[in-house]
C-alpha positions as CSV (number, residue, x, y, z in Angstrom):
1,X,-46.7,-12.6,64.3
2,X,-43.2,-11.3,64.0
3,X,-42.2,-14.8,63.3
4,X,-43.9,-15.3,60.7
5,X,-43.1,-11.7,59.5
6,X,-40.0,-13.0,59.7
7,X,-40.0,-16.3,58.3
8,X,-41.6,-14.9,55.3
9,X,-39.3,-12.2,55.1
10,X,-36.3,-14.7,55.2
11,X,-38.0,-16.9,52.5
12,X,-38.1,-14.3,49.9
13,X,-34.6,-13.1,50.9
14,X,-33.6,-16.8,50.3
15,X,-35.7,-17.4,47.3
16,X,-33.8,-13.7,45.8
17,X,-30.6,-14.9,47.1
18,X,-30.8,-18.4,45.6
19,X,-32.1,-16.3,42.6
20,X,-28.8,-14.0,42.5
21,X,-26.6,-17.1,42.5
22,X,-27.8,-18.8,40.1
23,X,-27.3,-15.6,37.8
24,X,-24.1,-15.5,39.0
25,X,-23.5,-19.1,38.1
26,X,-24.6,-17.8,34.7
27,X,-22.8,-15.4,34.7
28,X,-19.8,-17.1,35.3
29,X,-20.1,-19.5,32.5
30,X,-20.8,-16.3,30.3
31,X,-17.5,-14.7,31.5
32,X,-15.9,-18.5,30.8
33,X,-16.9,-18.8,27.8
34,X,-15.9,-15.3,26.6
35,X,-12.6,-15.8,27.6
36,X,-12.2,-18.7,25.8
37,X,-13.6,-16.9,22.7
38,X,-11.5,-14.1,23.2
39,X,-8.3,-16.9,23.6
40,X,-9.3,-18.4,20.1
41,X,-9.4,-15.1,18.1
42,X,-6.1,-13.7,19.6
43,X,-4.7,-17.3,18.5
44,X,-6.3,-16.7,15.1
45,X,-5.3,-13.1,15.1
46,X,-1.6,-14.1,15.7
47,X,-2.0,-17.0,13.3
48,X,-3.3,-14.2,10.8
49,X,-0.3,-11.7,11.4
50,X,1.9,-15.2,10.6
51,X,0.3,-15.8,7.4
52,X,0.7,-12.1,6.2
53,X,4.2,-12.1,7.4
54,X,5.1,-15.1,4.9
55,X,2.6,-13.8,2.3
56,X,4.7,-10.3,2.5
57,X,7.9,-12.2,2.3
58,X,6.9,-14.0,-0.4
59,X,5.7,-11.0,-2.6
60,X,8.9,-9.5,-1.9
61,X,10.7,-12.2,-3.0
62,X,8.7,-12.6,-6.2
63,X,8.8,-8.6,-6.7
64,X,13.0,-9.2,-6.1
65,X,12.2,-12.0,-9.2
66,X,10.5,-9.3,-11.5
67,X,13.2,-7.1,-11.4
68,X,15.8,-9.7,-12.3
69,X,13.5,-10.7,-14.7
70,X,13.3,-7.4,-16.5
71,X,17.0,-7.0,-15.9
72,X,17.5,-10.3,-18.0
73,X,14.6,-9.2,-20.2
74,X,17.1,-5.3,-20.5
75,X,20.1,-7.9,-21.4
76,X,18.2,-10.3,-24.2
77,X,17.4,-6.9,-25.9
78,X,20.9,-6.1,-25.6
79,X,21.9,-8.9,-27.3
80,X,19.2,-8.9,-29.9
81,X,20.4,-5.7,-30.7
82,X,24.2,-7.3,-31.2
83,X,22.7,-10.2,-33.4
84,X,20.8,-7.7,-35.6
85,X,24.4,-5.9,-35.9
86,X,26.6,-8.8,-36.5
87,X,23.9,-10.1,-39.1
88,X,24.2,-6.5,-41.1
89,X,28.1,-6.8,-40.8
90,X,27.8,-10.8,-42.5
91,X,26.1,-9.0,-45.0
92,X,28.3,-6.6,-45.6
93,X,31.1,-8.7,-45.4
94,X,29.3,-11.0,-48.2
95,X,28.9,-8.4,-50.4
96,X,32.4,-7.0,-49.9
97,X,33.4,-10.8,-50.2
98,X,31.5,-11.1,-53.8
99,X,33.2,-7.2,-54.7
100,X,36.5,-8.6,-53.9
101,X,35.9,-11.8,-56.5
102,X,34.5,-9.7,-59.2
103,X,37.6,-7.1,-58.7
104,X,39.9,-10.5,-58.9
105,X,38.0,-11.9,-62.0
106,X,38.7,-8.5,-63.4
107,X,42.1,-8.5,-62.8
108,X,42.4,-11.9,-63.6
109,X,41.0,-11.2,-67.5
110,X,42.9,-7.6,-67.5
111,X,46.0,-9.5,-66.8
112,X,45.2,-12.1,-69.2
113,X,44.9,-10.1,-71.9
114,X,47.5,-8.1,-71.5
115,X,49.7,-11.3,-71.7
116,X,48.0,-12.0,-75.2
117,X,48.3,-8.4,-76.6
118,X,52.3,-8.4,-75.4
119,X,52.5,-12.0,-76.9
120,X,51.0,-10.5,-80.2
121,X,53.1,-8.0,-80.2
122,X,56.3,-9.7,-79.1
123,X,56.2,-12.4,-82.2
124,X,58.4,-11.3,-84.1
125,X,60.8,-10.8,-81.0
126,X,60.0,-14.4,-79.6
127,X,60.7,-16.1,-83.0
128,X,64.6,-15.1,-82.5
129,X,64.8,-15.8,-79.0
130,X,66.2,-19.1,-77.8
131,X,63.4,-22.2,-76.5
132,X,64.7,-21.1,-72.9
133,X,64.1,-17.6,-72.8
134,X,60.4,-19.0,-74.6
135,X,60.3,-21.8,-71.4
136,X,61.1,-19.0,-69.1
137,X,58.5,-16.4,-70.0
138,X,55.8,-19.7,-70.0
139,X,57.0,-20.5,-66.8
140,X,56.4,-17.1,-65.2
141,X,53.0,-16.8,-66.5
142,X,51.8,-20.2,-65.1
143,X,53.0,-18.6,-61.6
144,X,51.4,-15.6,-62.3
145,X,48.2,-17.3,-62.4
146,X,49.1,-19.9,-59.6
147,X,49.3,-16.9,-57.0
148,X,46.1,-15.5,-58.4
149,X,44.5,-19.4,-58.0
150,X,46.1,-19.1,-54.6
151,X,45.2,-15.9,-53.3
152,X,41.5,-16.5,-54.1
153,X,41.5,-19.9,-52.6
154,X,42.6,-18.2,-49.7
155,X,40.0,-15.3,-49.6
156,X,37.4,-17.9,-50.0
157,X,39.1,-20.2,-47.3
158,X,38.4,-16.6,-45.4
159,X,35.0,-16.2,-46.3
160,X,33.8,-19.4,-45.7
161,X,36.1,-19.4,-42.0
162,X,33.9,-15.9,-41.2
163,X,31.0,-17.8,-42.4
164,X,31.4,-20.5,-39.8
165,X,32.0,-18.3,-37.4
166,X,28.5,-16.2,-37.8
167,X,26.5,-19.6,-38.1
168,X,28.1,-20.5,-34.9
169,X,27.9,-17.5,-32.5
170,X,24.4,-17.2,-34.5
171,X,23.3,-20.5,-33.1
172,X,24.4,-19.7,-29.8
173,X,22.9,-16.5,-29.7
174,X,19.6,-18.1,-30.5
175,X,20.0,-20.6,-27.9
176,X,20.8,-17.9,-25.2
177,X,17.9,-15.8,-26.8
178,X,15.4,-18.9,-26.6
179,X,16.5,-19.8,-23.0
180,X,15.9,-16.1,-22.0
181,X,12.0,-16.1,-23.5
182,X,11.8,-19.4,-21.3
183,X,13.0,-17.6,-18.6
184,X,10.7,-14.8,-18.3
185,X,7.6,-16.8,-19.6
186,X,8.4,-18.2,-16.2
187,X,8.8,-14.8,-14.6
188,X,5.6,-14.3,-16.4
189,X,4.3,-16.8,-15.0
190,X,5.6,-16.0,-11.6
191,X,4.1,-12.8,-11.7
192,X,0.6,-13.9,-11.9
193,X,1.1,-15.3,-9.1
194,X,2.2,-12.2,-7.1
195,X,-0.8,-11.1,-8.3
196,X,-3.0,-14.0,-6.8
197,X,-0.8,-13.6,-3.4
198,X,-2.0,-9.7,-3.4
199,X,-5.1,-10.5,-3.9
200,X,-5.0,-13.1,-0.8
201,X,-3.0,-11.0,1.2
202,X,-6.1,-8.5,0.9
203,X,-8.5,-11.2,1.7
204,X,-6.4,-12.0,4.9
205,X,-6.4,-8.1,5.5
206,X,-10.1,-8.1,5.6
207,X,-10.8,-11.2,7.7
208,X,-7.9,-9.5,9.9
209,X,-9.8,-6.8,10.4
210,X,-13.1,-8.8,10.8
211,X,-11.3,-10.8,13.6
212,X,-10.5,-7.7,15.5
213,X,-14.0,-6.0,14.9
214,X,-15.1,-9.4,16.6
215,X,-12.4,-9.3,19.3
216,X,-13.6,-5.7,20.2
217,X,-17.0,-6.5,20.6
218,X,-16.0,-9.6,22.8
219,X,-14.1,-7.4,24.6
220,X,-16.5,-5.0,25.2
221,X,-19.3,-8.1,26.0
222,X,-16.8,-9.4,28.7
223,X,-16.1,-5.9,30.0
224,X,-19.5,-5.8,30.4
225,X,-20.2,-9.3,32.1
226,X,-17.3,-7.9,34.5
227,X,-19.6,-4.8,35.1
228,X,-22.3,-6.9,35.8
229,X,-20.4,-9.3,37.8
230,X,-19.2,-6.5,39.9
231,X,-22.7,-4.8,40.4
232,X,-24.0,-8.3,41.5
233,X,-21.2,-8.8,44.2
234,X,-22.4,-5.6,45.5
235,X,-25.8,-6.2,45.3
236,X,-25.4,-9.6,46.8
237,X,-22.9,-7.7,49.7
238,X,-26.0,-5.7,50.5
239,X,-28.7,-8.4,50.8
240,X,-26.0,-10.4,53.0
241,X,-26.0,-7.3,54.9
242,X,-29.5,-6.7,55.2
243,X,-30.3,-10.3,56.0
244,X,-27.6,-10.0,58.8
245,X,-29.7,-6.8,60.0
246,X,-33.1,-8.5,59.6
247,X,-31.7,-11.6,61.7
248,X,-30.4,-9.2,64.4
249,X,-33.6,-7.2,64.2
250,X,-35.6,-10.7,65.0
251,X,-33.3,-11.5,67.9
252,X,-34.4,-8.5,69.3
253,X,-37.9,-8.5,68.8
254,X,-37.9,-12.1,69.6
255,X,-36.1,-11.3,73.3
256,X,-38.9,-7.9,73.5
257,X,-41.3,-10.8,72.9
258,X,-40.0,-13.3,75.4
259,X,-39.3,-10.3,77.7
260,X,-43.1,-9.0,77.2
261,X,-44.2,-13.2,77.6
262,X,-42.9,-12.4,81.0
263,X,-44.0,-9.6,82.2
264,X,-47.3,-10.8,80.8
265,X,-47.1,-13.3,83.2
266,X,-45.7,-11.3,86.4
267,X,-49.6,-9.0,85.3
268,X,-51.5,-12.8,85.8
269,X,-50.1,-13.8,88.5
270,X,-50.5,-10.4,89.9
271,X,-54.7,-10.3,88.6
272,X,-54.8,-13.4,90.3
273,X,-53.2,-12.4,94.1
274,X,-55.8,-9.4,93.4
275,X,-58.5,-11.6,92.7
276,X,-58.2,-13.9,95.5
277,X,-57.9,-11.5,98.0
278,X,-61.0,-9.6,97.0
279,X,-62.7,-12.9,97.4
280,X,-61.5,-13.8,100.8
């Protein structure tokens, strides 16, 4: 009876132990595969704090491009300004330029006809003076009016000099202002794209955060599964324990058994002596 008490006893106890190990196994693969989840994301999560490290950079360099930008921006308006001023000052310089000829042509005709009235009135003078003093006087005149010819070539020579120059730093000016527009329509353009890298920096913000929200909860899952694990190695302690007991406690009633077998015997052989004596 205590045998089979035992053996089915001992079959359960195997049955639960063969149960709990298989779990275990389970468990195991569980724990495995958490840790291998858990390797992943911190891969991902350092891959992550990479590409927001480069992204950062990269705004920063295009912010550092902005400002030059707008600096460069500061200094075409600076020189707009300049062009707008040297434009007014060709102006004036036309106008003063077209003053100075109409004072010349003045002169010219005041000095011409004070050369006619003086000849009018000197004709009476000039008909007793000799051909030479006449040849002189002619002679005089004609350079008069040379160095008048002369200085307004020159003036013009001037004009047109200061024109050439105008056109010319005018030209350049437009080229520099022309390149400059170029420039920050590039800036612009470089801009926008700050603008796309925020917004992808914030996307890799929020799938950072969603990695570590995930991370977290694997953490938590495996802390668990260690929990588990741990309650499971004490549980299966105990039923190693108990078995060890229960195996004990069948020696013992095994040896009461044999022991009781025996003196079971000893009482027969005993009932028998008895027996045949009261028949003899």
């Amino acid at each position: 009876m205590y045998v089979c008490l035992f053996f089915i006893v001992g079959k359960e106890k195997v049955a639960q132990y063969e149960k709990v190990a298989q779990e275990n196994v389970r468990n195991k693969e569980r724990t495995d595969s958490l840790i291998k989840e858990v390797s992943r994301l911190s891969k991902q999560l350092n891959d992550s704090q990479e590409e927001r490290k480069r992204l950062t950079s990269k705004v920063t360099e295009l912010q550092q491009y902005w400002k030059d930008s707008s600096a460069r921006l500061q200094h075409l308006q600076q020189i707009q300004k300049e062009a707008i001023k040297q434009k007014e000052q060709n102006e004036t310089l036309q106008a003063n330029k077209y003053y100075i000829l109409f004072e010349v042509l003045i002169g010219s005709n005041f000095l011409f006809c004070f050369i006619l009235l003086k000849k009018e009135g000197n004709n009476a003078t000039k008909r007793v003076k000799t051909p030479l003093r006449a040849a002189e006087k002619h002679t005089a005149t004609h350079l008069k009016k040379k160095m008048t010819q002369n200085n307004l070539q020159q003036k013009e020579e001037e004009v047109n000099h200061l024109k050439d120059l105008l056109k010319t730093q005018t030209n350049k000016q437009s080229d520099n202002y022309n390149t400059l527009l170029e420039e920050l329509q590039q800036w612009k353009t470089k801009a926008e794209g700050i603008d796309q890298l925020k917004n992808e920096l914030q996307n890799t913000k929020k799938e950072k955060e969603k990695w570590r929200n995930d991370f977290e909860q694997m953490t938590s899952k495996l802390k668990h599964e260690q929990t588990l694990k741990h309650e499971f190695e004490t549980q299966y302690s105990q039923l190693k324990a108990n078995h060890t007991t229960l195996q004990n406690e069948h020696r013992s009633i095994q040896q009461q058994y044999t022991h009781l077998q025996q003196q079971y015997a000893a009482i027969q052989n005993e009932l028998s002596i008895l027996i045949n004596y009261n028949n003899n």
